[in-house]
C-alpha positions as CSV (number, residue, x, y, z in Angstrom):
1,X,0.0,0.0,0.0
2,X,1.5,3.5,-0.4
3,X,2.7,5.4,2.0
4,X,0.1,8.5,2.1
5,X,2.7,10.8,4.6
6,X,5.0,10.3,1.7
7,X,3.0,11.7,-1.3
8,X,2.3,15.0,0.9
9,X,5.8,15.8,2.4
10,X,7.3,18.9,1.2
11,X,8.8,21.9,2.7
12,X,9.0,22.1,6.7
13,X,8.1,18.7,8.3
14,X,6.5,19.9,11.4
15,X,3.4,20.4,13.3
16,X,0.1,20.1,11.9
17,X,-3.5,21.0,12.7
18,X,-7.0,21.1,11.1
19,X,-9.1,18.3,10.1
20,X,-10.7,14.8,8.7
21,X,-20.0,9.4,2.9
22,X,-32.6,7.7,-5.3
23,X,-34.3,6.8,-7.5
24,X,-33.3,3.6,-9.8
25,X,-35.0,5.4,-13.1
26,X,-31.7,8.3,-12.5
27,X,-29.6,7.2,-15.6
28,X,-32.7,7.5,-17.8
29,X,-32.0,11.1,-18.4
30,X,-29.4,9.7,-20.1
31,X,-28.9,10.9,-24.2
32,X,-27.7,7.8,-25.7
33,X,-24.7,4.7,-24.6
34,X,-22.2,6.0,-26.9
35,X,-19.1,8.0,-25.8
36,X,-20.1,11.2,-27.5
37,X,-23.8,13.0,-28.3
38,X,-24.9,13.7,-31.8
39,X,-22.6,16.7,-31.7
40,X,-19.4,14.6,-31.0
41,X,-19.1,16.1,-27.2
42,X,-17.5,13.8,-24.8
43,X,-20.1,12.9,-22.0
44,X,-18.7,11.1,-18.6
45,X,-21.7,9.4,-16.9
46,X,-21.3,8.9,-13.4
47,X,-23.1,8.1,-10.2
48,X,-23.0,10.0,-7.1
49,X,-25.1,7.6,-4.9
50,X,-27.6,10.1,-3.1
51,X,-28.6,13.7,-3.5
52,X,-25.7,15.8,-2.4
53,X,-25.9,17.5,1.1
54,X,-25.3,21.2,-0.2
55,X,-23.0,22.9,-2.7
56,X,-22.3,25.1,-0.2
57,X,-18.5,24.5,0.0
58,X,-18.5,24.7,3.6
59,X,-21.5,22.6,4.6
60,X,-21.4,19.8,2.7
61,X,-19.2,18.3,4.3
62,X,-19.0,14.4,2.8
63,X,-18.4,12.1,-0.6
64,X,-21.5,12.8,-2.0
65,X,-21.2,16.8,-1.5
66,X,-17.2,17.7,-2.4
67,X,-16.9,14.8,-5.0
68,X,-18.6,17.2,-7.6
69,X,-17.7,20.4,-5.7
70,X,-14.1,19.3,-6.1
71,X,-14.7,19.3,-9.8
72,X,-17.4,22.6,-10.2
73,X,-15.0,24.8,-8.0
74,X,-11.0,24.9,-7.6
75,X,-9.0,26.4,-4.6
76,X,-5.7,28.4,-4.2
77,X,-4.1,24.4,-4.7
78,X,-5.3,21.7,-5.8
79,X,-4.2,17.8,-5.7
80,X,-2.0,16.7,-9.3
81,X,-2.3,13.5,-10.7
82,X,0.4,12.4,-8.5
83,X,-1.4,13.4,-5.5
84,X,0.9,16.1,-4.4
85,X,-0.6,19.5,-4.2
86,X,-0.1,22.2,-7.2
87,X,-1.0,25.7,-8.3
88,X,-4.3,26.2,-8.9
89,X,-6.6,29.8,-8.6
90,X,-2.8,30.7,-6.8
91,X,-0.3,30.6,-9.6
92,X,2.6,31.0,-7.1
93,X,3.3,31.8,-3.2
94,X,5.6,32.7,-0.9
95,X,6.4,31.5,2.6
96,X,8.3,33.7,5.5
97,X,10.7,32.4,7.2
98,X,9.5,31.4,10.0
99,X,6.7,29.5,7.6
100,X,3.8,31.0,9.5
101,X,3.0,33.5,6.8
102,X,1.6,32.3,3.1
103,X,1.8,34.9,0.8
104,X,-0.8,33.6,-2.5
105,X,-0.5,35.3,-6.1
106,X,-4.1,34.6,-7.9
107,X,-3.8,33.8,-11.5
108,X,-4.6,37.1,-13.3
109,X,-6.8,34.7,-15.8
110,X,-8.7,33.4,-12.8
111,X,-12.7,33.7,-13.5
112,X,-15.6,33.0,-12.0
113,X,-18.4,31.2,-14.7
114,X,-20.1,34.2,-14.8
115,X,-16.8,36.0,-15.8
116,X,-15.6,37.8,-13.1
117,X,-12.8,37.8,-11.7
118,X,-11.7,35.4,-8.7
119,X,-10.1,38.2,-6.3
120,X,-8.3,37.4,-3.1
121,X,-11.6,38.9,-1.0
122,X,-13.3,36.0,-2.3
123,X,-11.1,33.6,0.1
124,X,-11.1,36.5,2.8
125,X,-15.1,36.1,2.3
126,X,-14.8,32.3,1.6
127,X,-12.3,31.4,4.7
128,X,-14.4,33.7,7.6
129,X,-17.2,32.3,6.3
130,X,-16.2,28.9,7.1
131,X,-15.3,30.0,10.6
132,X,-18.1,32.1,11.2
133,X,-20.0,30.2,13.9
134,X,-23.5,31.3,12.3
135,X,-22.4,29.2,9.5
136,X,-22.2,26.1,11.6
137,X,-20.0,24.4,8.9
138,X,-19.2,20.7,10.5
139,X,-15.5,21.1,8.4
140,X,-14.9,24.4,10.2
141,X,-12.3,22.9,12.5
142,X,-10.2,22.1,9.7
143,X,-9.3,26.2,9.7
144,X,-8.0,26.4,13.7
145,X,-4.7,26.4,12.3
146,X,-5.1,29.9,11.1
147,X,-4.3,32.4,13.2
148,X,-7.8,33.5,15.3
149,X,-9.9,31.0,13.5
150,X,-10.5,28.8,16.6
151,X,-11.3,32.0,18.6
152,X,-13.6,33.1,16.3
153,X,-15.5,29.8,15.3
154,X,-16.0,29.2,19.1
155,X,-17.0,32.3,20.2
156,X,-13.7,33.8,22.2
157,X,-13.0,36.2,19.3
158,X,-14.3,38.2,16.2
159,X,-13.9,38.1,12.5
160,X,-11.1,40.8,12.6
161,X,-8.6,38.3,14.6
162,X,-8.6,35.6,11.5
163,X,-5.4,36.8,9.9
164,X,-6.6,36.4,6.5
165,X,-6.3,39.4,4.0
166,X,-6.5,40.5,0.7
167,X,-3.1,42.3,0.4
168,X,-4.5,43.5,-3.3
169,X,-6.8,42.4,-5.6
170,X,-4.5,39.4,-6.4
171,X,-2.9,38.5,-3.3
172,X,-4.1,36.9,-0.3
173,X,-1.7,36.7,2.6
174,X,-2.6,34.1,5.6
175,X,-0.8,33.6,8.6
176,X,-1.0,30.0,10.5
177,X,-1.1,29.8,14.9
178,X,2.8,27.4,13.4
179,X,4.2,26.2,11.1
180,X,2.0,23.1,8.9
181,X,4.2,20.7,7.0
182,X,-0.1,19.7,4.8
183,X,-1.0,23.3,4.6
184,X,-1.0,23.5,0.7
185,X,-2.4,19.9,0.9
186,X,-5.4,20.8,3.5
187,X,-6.0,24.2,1.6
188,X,-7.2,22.1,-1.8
189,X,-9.9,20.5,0.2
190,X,-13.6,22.2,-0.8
191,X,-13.7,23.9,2.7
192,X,-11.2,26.3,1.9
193,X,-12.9,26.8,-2.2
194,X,-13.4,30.8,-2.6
195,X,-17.2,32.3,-2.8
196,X,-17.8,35.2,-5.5
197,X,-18.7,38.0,-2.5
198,X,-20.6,39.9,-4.6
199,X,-22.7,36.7,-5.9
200,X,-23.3,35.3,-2.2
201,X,-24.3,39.1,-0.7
202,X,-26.9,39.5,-3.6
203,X,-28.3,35.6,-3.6
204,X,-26.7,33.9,-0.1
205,X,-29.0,30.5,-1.8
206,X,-26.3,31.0,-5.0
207,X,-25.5,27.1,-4.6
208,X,-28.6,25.9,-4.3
209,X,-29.9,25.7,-8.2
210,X,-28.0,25.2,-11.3
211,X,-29.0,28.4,-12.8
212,X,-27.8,30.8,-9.9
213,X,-24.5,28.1,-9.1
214,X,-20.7,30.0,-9.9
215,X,-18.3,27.9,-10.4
216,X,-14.8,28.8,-10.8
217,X,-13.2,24.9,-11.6
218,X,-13.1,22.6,-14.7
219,X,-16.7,22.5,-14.8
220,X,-19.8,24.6,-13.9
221,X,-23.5,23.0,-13.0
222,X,-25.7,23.0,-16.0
223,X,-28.8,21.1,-14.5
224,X,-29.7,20.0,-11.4
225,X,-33.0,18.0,-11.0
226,X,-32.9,17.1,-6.9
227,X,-33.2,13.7,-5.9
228,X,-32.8,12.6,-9.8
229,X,-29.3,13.4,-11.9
230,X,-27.4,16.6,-12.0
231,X,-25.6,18.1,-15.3
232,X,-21.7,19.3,-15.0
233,X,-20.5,20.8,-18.4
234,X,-16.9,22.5,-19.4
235,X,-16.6,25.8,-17.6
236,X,-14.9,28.3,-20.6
237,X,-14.1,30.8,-17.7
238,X,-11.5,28.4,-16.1
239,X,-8.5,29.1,-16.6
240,X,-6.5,25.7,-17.7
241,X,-9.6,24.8,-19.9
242,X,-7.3,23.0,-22.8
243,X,-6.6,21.0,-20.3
244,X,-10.2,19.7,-20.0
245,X,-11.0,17.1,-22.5
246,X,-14.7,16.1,-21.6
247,X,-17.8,18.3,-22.4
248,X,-20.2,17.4,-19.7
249,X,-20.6,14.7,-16.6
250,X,-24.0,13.5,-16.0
251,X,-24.4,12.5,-12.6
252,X,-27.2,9.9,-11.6
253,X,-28.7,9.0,-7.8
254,X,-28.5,5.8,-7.3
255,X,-28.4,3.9,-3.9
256,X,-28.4,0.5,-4.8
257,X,-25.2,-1.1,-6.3
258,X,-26.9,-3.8,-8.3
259,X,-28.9,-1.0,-10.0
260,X,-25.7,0.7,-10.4
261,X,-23.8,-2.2,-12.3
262,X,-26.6,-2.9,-14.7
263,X,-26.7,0.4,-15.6
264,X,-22.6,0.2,-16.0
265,X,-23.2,-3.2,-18.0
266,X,-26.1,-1.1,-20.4
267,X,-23.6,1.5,-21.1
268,X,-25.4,3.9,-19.0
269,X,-23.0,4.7,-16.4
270,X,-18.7,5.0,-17.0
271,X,-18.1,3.4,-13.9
272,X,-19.7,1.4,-11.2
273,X,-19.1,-0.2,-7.6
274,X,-18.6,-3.8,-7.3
275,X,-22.1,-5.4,-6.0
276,X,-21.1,-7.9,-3.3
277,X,-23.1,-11.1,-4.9
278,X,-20.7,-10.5,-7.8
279,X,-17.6,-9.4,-6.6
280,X,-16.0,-12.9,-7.1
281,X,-16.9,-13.7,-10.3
282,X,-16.0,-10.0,-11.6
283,X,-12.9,-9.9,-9.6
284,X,-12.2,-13.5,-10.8
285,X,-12.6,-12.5,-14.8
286,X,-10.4,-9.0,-14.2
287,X,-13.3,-7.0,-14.6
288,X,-12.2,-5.1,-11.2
289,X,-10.1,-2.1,-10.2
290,X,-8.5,-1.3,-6.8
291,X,-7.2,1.4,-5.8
292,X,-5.8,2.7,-2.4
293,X,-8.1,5.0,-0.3
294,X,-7.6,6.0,3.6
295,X,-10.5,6.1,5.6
296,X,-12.5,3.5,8.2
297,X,-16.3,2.3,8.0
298,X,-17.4,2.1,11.2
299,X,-20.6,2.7,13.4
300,X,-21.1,5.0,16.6
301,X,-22.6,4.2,20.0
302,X,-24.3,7.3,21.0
303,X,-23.3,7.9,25.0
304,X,-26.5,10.3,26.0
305,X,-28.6,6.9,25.6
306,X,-29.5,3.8,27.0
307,X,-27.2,1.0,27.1
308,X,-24.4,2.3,25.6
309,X,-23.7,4.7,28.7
310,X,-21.9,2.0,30.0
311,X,-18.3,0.8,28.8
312,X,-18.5,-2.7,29.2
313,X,-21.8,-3.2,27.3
314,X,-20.3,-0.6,24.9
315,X,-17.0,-3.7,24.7
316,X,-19.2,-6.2,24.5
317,X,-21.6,-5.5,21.0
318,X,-17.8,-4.5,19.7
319,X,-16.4,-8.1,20.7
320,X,-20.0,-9.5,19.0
321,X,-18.6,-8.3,15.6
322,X,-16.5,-10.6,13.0
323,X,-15.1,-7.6,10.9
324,X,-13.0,-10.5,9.3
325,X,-15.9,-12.2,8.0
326,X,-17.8,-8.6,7.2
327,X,-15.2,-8.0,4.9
328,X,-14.8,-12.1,3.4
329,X,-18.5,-13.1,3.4
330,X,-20.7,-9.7,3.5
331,X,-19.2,-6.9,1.8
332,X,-16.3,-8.7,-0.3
333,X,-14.3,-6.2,-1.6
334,X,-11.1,-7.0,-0.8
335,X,-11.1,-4.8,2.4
336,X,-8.7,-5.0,5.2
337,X,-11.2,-5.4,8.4
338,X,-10.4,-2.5,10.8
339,X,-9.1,-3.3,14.6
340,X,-8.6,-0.1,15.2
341,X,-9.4,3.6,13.8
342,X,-6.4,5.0,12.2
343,X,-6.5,3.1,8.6
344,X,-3.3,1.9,7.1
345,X,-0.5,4.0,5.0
346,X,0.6,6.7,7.1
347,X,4.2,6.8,8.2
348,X,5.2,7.3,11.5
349,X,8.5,9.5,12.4
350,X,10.7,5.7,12.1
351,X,9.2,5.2,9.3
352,X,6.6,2.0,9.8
353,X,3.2,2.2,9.6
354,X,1.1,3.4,12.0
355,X,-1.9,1.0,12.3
356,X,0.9,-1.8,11.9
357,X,3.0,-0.4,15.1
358,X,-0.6,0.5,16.8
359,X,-1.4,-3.1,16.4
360,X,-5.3,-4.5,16.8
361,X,-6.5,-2.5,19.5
362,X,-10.5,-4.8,19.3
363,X,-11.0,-8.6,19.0
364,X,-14.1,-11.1,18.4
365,X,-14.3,-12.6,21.5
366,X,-17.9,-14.0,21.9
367,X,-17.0,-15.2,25.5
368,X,-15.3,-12.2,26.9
369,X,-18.4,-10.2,25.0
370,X,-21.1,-12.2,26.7
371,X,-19.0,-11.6,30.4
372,X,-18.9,-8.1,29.8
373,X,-22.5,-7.7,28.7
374,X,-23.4,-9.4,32.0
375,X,-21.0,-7.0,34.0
376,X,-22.6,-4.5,31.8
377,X,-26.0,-5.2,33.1
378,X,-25.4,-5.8,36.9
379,X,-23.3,-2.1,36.6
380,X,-26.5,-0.8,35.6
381,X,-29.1,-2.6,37.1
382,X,-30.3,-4.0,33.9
383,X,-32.0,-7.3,34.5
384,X,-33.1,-6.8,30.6
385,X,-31.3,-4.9,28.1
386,X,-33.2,-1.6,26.9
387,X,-34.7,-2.1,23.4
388,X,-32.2,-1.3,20.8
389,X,-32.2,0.0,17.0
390,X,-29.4,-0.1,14.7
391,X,-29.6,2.8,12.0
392,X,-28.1,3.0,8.8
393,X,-28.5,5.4,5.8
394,X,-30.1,3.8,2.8
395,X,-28.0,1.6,1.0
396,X,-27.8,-2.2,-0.3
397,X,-24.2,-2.2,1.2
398,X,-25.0,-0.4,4.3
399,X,-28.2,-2.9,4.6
400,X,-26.2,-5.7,4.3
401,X,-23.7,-5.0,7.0
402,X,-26.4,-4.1,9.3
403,X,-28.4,-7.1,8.9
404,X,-24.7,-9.1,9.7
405,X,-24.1,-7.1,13.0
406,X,-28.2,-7.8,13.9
407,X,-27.4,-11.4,13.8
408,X,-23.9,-11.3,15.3
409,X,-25.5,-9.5,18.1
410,X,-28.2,-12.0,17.7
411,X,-25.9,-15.0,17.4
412,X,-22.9,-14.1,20.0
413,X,-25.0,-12.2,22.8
414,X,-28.2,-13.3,23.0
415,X,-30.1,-10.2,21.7
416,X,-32.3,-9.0,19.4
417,X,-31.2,-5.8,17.6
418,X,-34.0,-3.7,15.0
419,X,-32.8,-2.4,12.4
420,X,-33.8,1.5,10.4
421,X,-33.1,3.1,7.6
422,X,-33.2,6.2,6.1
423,X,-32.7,8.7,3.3
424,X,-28.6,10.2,3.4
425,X,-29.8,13.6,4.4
426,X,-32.5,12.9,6.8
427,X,-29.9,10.3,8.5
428,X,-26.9,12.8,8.5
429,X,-29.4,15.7,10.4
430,X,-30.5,13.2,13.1
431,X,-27.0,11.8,13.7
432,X,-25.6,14.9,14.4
433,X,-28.6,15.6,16.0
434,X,-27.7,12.6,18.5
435,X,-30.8,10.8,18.3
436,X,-29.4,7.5,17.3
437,X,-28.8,4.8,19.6
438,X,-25.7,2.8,17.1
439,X,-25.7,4.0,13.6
440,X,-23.3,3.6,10.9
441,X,-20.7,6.3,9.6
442,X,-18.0,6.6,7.6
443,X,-14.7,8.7,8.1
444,X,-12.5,9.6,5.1
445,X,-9.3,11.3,5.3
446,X,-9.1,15.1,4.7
447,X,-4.8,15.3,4.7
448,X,-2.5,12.8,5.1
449,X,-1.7,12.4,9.2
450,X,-3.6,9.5,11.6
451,X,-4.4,12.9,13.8
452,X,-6.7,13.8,11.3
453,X,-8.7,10.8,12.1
454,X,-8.1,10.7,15.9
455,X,-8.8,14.7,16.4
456,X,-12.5,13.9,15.6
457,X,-13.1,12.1,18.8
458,X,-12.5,15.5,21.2
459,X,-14.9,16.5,23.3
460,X,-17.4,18.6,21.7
461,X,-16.0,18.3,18.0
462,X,-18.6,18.1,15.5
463,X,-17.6,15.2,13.8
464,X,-17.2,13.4,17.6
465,X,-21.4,12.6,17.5
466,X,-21.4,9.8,20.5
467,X,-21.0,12.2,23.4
468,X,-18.3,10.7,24.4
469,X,-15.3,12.4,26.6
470,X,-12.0,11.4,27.8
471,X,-10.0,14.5,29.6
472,X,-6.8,12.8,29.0
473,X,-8.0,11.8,25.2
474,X,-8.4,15.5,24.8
475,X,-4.8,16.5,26.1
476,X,-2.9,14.3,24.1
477,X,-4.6,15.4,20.7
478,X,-4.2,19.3,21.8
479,X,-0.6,18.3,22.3
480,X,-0.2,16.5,19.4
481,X,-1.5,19.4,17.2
482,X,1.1,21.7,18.8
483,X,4.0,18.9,19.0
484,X,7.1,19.5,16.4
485,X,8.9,16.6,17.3
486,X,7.7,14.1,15.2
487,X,8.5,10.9,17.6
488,X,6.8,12.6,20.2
489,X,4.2,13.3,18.1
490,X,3.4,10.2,17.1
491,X,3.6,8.6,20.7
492,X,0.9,10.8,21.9
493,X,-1.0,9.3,19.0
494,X,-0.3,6.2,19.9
495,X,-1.4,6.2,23.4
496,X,-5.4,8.4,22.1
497,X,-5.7,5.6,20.2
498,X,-5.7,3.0,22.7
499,X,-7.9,5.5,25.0
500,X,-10.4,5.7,22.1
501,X,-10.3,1.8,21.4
502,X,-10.6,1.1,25.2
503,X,-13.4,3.2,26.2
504,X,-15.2,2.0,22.5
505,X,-17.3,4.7,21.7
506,X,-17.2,3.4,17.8
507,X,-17.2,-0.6,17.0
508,X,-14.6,0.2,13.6
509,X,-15.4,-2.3,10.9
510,X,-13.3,-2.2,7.6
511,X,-10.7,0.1,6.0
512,X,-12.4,1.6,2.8
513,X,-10.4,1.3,-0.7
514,X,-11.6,1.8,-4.2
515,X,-12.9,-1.0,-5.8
516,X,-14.7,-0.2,-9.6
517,X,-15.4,-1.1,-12.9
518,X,-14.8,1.2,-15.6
519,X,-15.9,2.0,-19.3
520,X,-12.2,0.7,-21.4
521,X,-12.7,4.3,-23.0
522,X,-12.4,6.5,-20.2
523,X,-9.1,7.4,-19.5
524,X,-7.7,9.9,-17.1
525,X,-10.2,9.6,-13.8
526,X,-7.7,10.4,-11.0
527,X,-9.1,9.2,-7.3
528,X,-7.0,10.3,-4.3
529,X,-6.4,8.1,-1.6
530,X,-6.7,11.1,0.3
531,X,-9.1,13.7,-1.4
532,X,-11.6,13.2,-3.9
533,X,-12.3,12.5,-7.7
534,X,-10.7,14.4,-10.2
535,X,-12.1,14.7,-13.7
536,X,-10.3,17.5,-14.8
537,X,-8.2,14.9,-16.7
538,X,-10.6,12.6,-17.7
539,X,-11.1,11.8,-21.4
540,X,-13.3,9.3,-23.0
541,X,-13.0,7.9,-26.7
């Protein structure tokens, strides 16, 4: 697997802060099964899986949000082909000495869609906007590294102490609380995508609809019909568009990944996931692509409800759970089961892999699970368990793994677990919400650092959503965002991991990858193992 800490590394290796998942008639809208339209344009069809969450750069903070975002809108970077981060909307920058201060110089042929021009205010705008606390953007900590953007997202300060600023209409100057070895590699993420001001003041729903969305990357939105398909075509106003080979991307909505490969095997869709019930007889004739991807599946126990206030019942439904034979019998994919919450690839300072030196930090044990679920009970007086519900957004995968746990829970403890679904965004709202008792999630890295997956577990962090707490959890990821020696760094990691695994606030489940199938005539699709999809290379014959 590669080694994501060593496609990121570049200039000062030193501290780091900031961060980090329909209908089946959707491909209908389709205009034909060939590569090109009756005009000879080159039309990518793609699915996105669900109705995105917002186009609001800020807000929609998950896979089926910044996938197309990270194609309809560009930053002051953005990832190459070789996953490193490049010029983008900045066409060069400068760095002080002490490599606090990032000096950006905006491409003087940088456009918006509509034509304007992309000025530095619109990342001044852009960046306090995603800090502003009356935006409640859930990717907001992902700008604490700037200089008065934790003050000012949580209340202790104002707008005026984010040192961001538009030096001139072309430079925007940002200073950082230290030096970050990922900045130029967190700053390509969609959170940190400038918002044409003057757009947003005169229509603050500008994202909402296709005929009121700006864009400023490869592509801008052309149609949008929610909860069907939505239209991407060639943005003219960008400014590498000769570099942009397709003409438009239609997107379909589909949630089930059996609809999806028929539709892949009718020529409707470019690509498609691998449906379980399949996967060894495509995987078996070559059909199958795999790619490396870091991020963990996993589910949450909410703390604020009954059982799961108690550790040792909390221990014992994560001890119920084969991940081995989730990943072999259930979701067969080729996924490495998860045994603990950092997923594999990321360097530590001597070098080895962190999930391989943080070892398995969970275990099936159906006998130690059934003597902690006892202890459990007596702890809390308990002579029957509480009734519980397992929740999961809609999905034939998601379905499936939730109807394994039910009957692992079923099989291993002795009892009976319901199972609901529901549509992505209703289930996103009420997770946050913390109305769930266990429901499924899905964690994808932002940059390439394990802190980025273990920061979200802090007290109070939005992406935390199982009210859990651990003072001493807290203390070593505060001092691990502010640590510059790297073995130190790492050792602080180390030990919030085994807190995290120990109190079991999550039951962790499988490390994700990509696994497709693609049209032979697409070419050029790049997928980050950290980041999203890039089509601004794509091609098709």
């Amino acid at each position: 697997m590669k080694k994501w800490s060593k496609l990121f590394i570049f200039g000062i290796i030193l501290v780091m802060l900031a961060a980090c998942t329909a209908n089946e008639d959707a491909g209908s809208n389709s205009e034909g099964k060939d590569s090109k339209d009756g005009k000879g344009e080159k039309i990518l069809y793609l699915n996105n899986g669900a109705e995105p969450t917002s186009f609001d750069p800020p807000i929609g903070f998950d896979s089926y949000s910044w996938t197309a975002l990270n194609n309809l809108m560009e930053g002051l970077t953005r990832l190459s082909d070789k996953h490193e981060p490049e010029g983008a909307m900045a066409e060069k920058w400068d760095v002080s000495e002490d490599g606090k201060v990032y000096t950006f110089h905006l491409r003087e042929n940088a456009k918006w869609s509509n034509g304007d021009d992309v000025t530095a205010n619109d990342f001044v705008f852009a960046w306090k906007r995603l800090l502003d606390p009356e935006t409640g953007s859930p990717a907001s900590f992902l700008g604490y590294f700037i200089e008065g953007g934790e003050a000012y997202n949580t209340g202790k300060g104002s707008a005026d102490d984010v040192k961001v600023k538009a030096v001139d209409e072309k430079t925007f100057e940002v200073t950082l609380k230290s030096p970050q070895a990922y900045f130029l590699s967190v700053i390509a993420n969609p959170a940190f995508f400038p918002i044409n001001e003057k757009v947003a003041t005169d229509n603050p729903q500008w994202f909402a609809e296709a005929d009121s969305f700006v864009a400023n990357g490869p592509f801008k939105l052309k149609e949008w019909e929610h909860d069907s398909h939505f239209v991407m075509e060639k943005n003219d106003q960008y400014w590498d568009k000769e570099n942009v080979k397709l003409n438009e991307v239609h997107w379909a909505m589909v949630n089930d990944s059996n609809t999806d490969y028929q539709l892949f095997k009718t020529g409707e869709l470019d690509t498609a996931d691998v449906p379980a019930d399949l996967s060894e007889e495509l995987f078996k004739d070559g059909k199958v692509k795999v790619e490396d991807q870091a991020g963990t599946y996993f589910y949450r126990f909410n703390l604020d409800q009954e059982p799961f206030q108690n550790k040792n019942i909390r221990k014992a439904f994560s001890m119920a759970v084969d991940q081995k034979q989730m990943v072999d019998y259930v979701t067969k994919n080729k996924e490495e089961a998860a045994y603990g919450f950092v997923a594999s690839g990321f360097n530590d300072a001597d070098g080895n892999d962190f999930r391989k030196t943080s070892g398995d930090l969970t275990a099936t044990d159906v006998e130690e699970a059934k003597s902690l679920l006892e202890k459990g009970m007596k702890e809390e007086g308990y002579e029957k368990l509480p009734a519980i519900t397992l929740t999961y957004s809609t999905s034939d995968t998601h379905q499936k793994i939730a109807e394994a746990m039910q009957q692992m829970f079923k099989d291993n403890l002795g009892v009976e677990v319901k199972l609901a679904n529901m549509e992505w965004n209703v289930f996103q709202d009420e997770q946050k919400a913390g109305k769930f008792q266990l429901s499924r999630s899905s964690f994808l890295a932002d940059y390439a650092d394990p802190i980025n997956f273990l920061e979200n577990f802090q007290t109070g962090h939005s992406m935390n959503r199982t009210a859990w707490s651990n003072k001493k959890y807290d203390e070593l990821i505060q001092s691990a965002l502010n640590e510059a020696d790297e073995q130190k760094r790492f050792d602080m990691m180390y030990e919030a991991e085994k807190i995290l695994m120990d109190d079991m606030p999550i039951i962790p489940i499988h490390f994700y990858n990509y696994v497709y199938m693609q049209n032979e005539d697409v070419s050029g699709i790049v997928r980050h193992p950290v980041g999203y999809m890039e089509l601004k290379w794509a091609d098709k014959k």
